[in-house]
C-alpha positions in Angstrom: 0.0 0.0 0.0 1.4 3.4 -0.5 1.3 6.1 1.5 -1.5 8.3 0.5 -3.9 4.8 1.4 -2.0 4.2 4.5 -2.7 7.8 5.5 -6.7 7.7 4.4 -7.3 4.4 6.1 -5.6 6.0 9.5 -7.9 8.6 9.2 -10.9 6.8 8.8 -10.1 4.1 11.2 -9.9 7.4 13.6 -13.1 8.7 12.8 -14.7 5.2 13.1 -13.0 5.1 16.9 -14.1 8.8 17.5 -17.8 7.8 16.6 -17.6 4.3 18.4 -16.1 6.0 22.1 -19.4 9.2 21.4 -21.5 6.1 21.4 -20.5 4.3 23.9 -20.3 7.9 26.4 -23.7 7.7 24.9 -25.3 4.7 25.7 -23.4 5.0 29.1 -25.4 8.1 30.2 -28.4 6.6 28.5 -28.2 3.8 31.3 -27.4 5.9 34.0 -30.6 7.7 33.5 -32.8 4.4 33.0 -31.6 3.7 36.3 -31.8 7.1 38.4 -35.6 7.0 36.7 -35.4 3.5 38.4 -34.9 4.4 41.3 -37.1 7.8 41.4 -39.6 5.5 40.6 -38.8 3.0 43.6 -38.7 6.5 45.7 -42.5 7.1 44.9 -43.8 3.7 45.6 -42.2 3.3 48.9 -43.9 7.0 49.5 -46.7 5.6 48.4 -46.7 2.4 50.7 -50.3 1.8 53.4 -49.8 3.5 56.7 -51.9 2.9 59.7 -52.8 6.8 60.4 -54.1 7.2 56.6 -57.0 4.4 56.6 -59.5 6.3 55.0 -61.2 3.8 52.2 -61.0 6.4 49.6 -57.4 7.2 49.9 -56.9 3.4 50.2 -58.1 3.1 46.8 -56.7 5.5 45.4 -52.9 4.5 47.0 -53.2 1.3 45.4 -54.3 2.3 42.2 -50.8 4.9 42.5 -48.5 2.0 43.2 -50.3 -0.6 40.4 -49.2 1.8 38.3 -46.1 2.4 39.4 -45.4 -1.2 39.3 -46.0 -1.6 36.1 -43.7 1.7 35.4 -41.4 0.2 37.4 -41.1 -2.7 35.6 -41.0 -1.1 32.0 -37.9 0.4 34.0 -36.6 -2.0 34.6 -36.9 -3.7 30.8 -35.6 -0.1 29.8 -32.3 -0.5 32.2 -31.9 -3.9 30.9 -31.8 -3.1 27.2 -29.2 -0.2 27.9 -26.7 -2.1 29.6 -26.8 -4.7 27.0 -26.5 -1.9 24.5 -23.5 -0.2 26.8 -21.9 -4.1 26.5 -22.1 -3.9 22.3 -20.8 -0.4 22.2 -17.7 -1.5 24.8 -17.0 -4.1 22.3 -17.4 -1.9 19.6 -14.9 0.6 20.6 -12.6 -2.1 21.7 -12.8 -3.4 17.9 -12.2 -0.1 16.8 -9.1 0.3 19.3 -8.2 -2.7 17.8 -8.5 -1.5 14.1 -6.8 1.7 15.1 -3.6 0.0 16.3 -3.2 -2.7 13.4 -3.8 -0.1 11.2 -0.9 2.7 13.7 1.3 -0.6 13.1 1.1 -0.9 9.1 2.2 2.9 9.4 5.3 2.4 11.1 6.1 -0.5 9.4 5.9 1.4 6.1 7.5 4.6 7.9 10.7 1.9 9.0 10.2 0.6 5.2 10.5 4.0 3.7 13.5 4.4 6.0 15.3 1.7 5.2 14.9 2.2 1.4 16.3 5.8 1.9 19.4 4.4 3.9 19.8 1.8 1.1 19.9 4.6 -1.3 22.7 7.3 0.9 25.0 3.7 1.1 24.6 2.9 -2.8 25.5 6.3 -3.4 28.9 7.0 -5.0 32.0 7.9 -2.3 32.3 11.5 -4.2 29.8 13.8 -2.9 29.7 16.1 -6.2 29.8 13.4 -8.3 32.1 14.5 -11.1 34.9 12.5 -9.7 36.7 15.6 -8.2 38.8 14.3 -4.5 39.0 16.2 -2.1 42.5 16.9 -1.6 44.0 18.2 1.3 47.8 20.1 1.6 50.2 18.6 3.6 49.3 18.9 7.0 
């Protein structure tokens, strides 16, 4: 590969690892809030719980109606908190595939940078011993 592809693969391969660590940040703060709204939601049916001093039938019924349906919220929570730290796992991997990519693709560039070097040493010691190259020596008087 020559350098010019080397150089637009690196960059893409850095893009593709910028975009996969946004997504995982992402996806990270996306479960954090699933699970603060998990636990608001905990909050308010534990405020919610039967006490002895409120027996009043109406507000009975009405208290358990409040925590039916914050059970089922509570549950759809909990769904919600499961899906995003499954999705925080596949973006992890993702950006650890990208890491990946990004190194193997940092190690073909120093391989061809050491390659490129090697080719230009090759070149200074096949070069003639005269450095102007029209045969002159370089002569020195008696010292």
């Amino acid at each position: 590969m020559d350098a010019r592809t080397l150089a637009r693969i690196a960059r893409v391969r850095a893009l593709q690892l910028t975009l996969a660590q946004a997504d995982e940040a992402r996806v990270r703060d996306k479960a954090a809030a699933e699970a603060a709204l998990g636990q608001r939601i905990a909050a308010l049916a534990d405020a919610v719980a039967p006490a002895p001093a409120r027996a009043s039938g109406v507000a009975l019924g009405a208290e358990a109606h409040f925590r039916a349906r914050l059970q089922v919220s509570a549950q759809a929570a909990a769904q919600r908190i499961a899906t995003a730290d499954r999705l925080a796992i596949q973006a992890a991997a993702a950006t650890r595939a990208a890491r990946q990519d990004q190194a193997a693709v940092d190690k073909l560039l120093e391989r061809a940078r050491a390659d490129a070097l090697r080719r230009e040493m090759r070149a200074l010691e096949d070069l003639p011993a005269t450095a102007g190259g029209n045969g002159a020596r370089n002569r020195h008087g008696p010292c």
